[in-house]
N, C-alpha and C positions, 0 to 999 in steps of 0.2 A: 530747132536746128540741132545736128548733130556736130558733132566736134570729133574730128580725127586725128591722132599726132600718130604721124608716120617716118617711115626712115631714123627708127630710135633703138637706141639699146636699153633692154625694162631691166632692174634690178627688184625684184617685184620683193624683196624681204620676209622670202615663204620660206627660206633654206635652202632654195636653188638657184642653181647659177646663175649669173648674169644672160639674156638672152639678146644675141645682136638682131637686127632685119626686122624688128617687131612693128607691128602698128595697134594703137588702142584709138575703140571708137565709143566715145561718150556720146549716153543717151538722155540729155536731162542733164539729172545729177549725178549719173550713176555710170559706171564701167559696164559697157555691154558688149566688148567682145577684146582679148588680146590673142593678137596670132601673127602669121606674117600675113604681109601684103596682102592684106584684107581690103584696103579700100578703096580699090578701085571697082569689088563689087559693089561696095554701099553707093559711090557716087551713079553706078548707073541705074541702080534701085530707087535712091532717093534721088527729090533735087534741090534741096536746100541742106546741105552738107558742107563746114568747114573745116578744110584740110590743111593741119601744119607740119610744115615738112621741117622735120628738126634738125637736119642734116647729120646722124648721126651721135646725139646729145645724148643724153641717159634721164633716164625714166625713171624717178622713186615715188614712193609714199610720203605724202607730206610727212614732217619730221613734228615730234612733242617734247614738251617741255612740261615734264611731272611735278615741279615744286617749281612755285613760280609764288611772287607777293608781289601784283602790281602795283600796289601801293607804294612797297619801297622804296626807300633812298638815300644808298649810300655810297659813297661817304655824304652826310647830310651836316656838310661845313656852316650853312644856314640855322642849324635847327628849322628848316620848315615843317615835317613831321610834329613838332609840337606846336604849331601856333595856326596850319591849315586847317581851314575846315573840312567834313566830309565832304562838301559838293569840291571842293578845290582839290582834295585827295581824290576823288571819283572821278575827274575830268584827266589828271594826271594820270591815273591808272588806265585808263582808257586810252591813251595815247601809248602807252607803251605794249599793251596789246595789237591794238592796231598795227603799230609797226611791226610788232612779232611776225604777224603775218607776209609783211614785207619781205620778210627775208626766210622764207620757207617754212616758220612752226603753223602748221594747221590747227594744234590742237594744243591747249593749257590746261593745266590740272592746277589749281588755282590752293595752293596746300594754306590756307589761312589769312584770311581780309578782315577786316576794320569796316563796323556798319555795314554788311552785305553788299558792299559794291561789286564786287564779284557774283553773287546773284544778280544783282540790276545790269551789268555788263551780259551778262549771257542773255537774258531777256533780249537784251538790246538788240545785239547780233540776231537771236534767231527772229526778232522781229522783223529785220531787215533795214532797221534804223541806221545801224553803220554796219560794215563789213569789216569782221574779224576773226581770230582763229575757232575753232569748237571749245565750248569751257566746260570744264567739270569742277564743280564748285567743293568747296568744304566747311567755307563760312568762317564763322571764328574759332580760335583752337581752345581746344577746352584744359585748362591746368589746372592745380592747385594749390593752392592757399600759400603763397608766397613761396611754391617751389618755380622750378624752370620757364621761365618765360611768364611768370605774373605780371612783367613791368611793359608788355608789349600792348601796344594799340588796341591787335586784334584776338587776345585772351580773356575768356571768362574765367572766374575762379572758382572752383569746385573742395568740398569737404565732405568725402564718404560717397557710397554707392546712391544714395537716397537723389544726392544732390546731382550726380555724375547722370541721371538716367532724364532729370528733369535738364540739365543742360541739354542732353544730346537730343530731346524728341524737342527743344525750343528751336534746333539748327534744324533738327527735319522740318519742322514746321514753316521754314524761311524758305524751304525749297533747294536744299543742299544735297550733294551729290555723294558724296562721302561725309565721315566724321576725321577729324583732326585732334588728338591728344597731345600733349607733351607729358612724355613716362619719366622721362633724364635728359640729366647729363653728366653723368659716370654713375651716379648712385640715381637708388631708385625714388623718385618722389610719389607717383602715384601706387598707390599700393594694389595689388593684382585683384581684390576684391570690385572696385574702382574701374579696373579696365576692364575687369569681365562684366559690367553692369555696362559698358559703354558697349564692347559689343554684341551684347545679348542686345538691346536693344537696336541698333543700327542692322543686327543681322535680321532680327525680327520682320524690318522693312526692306531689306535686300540693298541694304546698303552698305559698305569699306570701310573699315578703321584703320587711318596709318597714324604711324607712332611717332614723332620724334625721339627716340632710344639711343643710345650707347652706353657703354658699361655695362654695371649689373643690370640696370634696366632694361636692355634688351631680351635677355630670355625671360624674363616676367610678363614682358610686354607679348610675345610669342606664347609662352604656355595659358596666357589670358584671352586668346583669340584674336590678336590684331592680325590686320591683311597684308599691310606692307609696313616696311621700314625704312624711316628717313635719317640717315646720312652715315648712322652703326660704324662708328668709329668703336674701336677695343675689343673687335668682337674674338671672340676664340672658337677652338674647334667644335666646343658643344654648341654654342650660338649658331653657329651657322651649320651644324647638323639639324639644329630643330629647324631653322626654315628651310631648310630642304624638306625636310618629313613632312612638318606642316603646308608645306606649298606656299610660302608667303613671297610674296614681294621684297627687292630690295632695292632702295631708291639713295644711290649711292653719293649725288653731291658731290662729284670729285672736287671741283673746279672751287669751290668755297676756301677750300682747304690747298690745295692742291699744287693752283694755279703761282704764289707766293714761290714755292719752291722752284718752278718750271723757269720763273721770271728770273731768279736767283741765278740758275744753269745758261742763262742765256747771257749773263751780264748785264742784265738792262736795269737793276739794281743793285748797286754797291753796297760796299762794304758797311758804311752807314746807312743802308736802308733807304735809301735815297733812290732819285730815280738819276738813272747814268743816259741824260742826253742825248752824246756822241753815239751810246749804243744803241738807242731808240731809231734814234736816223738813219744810223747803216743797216737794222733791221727793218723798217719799212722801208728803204727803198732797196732792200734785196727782195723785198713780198709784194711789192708793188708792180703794174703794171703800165701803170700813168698818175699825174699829179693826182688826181681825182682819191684813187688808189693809197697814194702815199700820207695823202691827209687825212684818210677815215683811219688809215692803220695807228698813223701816229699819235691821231687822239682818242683812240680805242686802247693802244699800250699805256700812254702818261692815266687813262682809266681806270684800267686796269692794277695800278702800277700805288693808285690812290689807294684802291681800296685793299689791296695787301697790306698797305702800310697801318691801313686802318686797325684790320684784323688782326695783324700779329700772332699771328697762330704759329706756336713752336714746330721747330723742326722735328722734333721723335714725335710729335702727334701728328704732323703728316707723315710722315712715317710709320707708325700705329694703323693712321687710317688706312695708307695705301695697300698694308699687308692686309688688313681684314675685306678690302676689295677682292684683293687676287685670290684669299681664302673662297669667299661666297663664289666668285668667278670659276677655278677649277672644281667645288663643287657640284656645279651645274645649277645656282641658286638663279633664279628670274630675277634679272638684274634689270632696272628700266632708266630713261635718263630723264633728272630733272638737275635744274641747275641752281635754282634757292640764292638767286642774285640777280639787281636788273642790268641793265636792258633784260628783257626777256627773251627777245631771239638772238641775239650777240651772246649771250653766257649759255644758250642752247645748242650753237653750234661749239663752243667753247667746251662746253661737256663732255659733246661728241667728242674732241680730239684728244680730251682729258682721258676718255676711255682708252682711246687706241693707245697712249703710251703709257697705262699702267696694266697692260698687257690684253686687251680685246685686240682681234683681229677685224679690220672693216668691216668685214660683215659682222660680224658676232654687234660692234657698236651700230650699224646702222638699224641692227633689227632690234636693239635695246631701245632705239629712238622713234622705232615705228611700230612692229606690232606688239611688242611685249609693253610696252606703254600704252597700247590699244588695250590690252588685256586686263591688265592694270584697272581700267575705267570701264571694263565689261562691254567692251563695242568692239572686239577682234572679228565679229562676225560682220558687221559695218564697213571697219576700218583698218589701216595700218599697214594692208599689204598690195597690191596691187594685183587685184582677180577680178575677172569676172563678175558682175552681180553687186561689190564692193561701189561705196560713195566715192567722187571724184575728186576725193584732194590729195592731188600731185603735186611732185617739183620736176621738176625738168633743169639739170644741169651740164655745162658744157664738157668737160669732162671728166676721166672716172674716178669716182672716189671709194673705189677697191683697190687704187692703184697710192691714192692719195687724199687720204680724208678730208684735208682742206679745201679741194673740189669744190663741197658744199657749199661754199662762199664762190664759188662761177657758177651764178644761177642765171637763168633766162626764164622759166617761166614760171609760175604759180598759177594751182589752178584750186577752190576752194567750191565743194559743191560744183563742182563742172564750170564755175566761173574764173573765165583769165582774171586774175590781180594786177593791177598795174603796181609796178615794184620799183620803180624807176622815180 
């Protein structure tokens, strides 16, 4: 059977316009034709064709979520992180994927898991065990020897290039998609001999090196051959000249950092750090449209509202960060979105909005979220835009989020591989 969604407007995420009157006709899996009013040929060609008429809804590319830890959880007031086991972390993780999908990310770029569950998860999916977004895996991240991130779950610990080469061909070995380092966090812990032993080999097999970097770290990490960069807080002008030159990647995180400050501007956290009730409630029911509505907002903000308090991340370092955003930004650096906090699709569109008000214009963030995050994972030829020829995972939302990037939360349809999602 074919699948037709007609009477739509496509924002297809190539760098042109939004197109009103359109209809796409999925063949399978795949996108086999965008034009106008195309199908009322197909239905008299074919006779097992399904036709949905969108009444006018918008047409995108499923949305990604580049740094994503389905494992995580935080704030983790339990301690459960320390006393779960893998099958109890695996089953968790897979729940939040799933839902990912629920709410429009088709695709996860999976920056760092505990025990490969992130490999067995993607297995799963493309077995057709369960239905969930596309994964690109990383496996575990590779550090060193009681520098940045040694106390995580999902870190090995590396000393010298010897060890560095033996870690990363152990994650190729698991069936990993990229390789994951930790370079910094202000200062450099892995030393440049180290990262270029990481991706000499990962490039070897035609595989991605992202960094966790900021500070010095990051131009070491950049003249060493990494691919992209995760979250480059402090970066200066020479930093982000070299990823331009080099063409790397930058996976900016806003929402980690960010989002503390946004909550701060809005009132909904006082003066002690606290979460301001009264402002919570006149905010969700100024963003709501029915009870249903008022209750996912207002325990998605007291969420939200947790894990700032958690983080405590100072104000001049979001600040710091936001300027080396809008630096890499006006330089024309491949900016992509990942959010590096769970839920996975709640902090993905959360990104998304993170971008628009640290200065992307809609489109500039929708195409950070679809194809240059396609790019990123080396499937732009696949995926990320809506063409022709292109795999079928769409969202279909009610209306424009060129006008309003919140939009993305008025969704109606999800289609994954040419199949509807039930989202509801």
């Amino acid at each position: 059977m074919k699948t037709v969604l007609t009477n739509c407007t496509v924002i297809a995420c190539t760098g042109e316009l939004a197109k009103k009157d359109m209809t796409i006709v999925i063949d399978g899996n795949r996108i086999a034709e965008v034009s106008h009013s195309v199908h009322q040929q197909v239905i008299r060609k074919e006779g097992e064709v399904r036709v949905i008429d969108l009444d006018g809804s918008y047409v995108l590319p499923g949305l990604w979520n580049v740094h994503a830890h389905p494992f995580d959880l935080f704030p983790d007031f339990a301690n459960r992180l320390m006393s779960e086991s893998p099958i109890e972390c695996a089953i968790r993780a897979g729940r939040n994927l799933i839902d990912a999908l629920k709410v429009g990310v088709t695709a996860v770029r999976v920056a760092g898991e505990r025990d490969f569950i992130d490999v067995a998860w993607k297995q799963a999916f493309q077995d057709g065990i369960f239905i969930g977004p596309r994964m690109f895996v990383c496996g575990q991240v590779i550090v060193c020897t009681g520098g940045h991130g040694w106390e995580w779950d999902n870190a090995v610990e590396i000393d010298g290039p010897y060890e560095m080469r033996k870690a990363v061909r152990e994650q190729l070995k698991h069936g990993v998609d990229q390789i994951k380092i930790a370079v910094s966090d202000g200062t450099s812990d892995l030393l440049a001999d180290e990262i270029e032993s990481a991706t000499q080999v990962a490039h070897q097999k035609g595989k991605s090196v992202c960094a966790h970097a900021t500070g010095l770290g990051l131009k070491t990490a950049i003249k060493a051959g990494v691919d992209c960069i995760e979250h480059g807080c402090l970066m200066d002008d020479e930093a982000v000249q070299l990823m331009k030159d080099n063409n790397v990647f930058y996976d900016p995180t806003l929402v980690i950092i960010q989002d503390a400050e946004y909550l701060k501007e809005l009132g909904l956290i006082g003066s002690s750090g606290c979460i301001n009730p009264e402002a919570c409630e006149e905010f969700a029911t100024q963003h709501s449209a029915c009870k249903e509505d008022f209750t996912r907002m207002y325990r998605t903000l007291k969420g939200r509202i947790l894990i700032a308090q958690e983080r405590r991340i100072p104000s001049d370092l979001a600040s710091m960060h936001l300027e080396s955003f809008r630096k890499a930004l006006d330089a024309g650096v491949r900016i992509t979105c990942g959010a590096d906090v769970s839920p996975i699709g709640d902090y993905a569109l959360l990104e998304i909005e993170h971008m628009v008000r640290a200065g992307m214009n809609e489109m500039q963030a929708l195409i950070a979220a679809t194809r240059t995050s396609a790019e990123l994972c080396g499937v732009s030829d696949q995926l990320g835009t809506v063409e022709a020829g292109k795999l079928a995972d769409l969202i279909v939302v009610r209306k424009n989020p060129l006008e309003a990037i919140g939009s993305l939360r008025k969704l109606k349809l999800v289609l994954r591989d040419g199949k509807l999602i039930e989202i509801e």
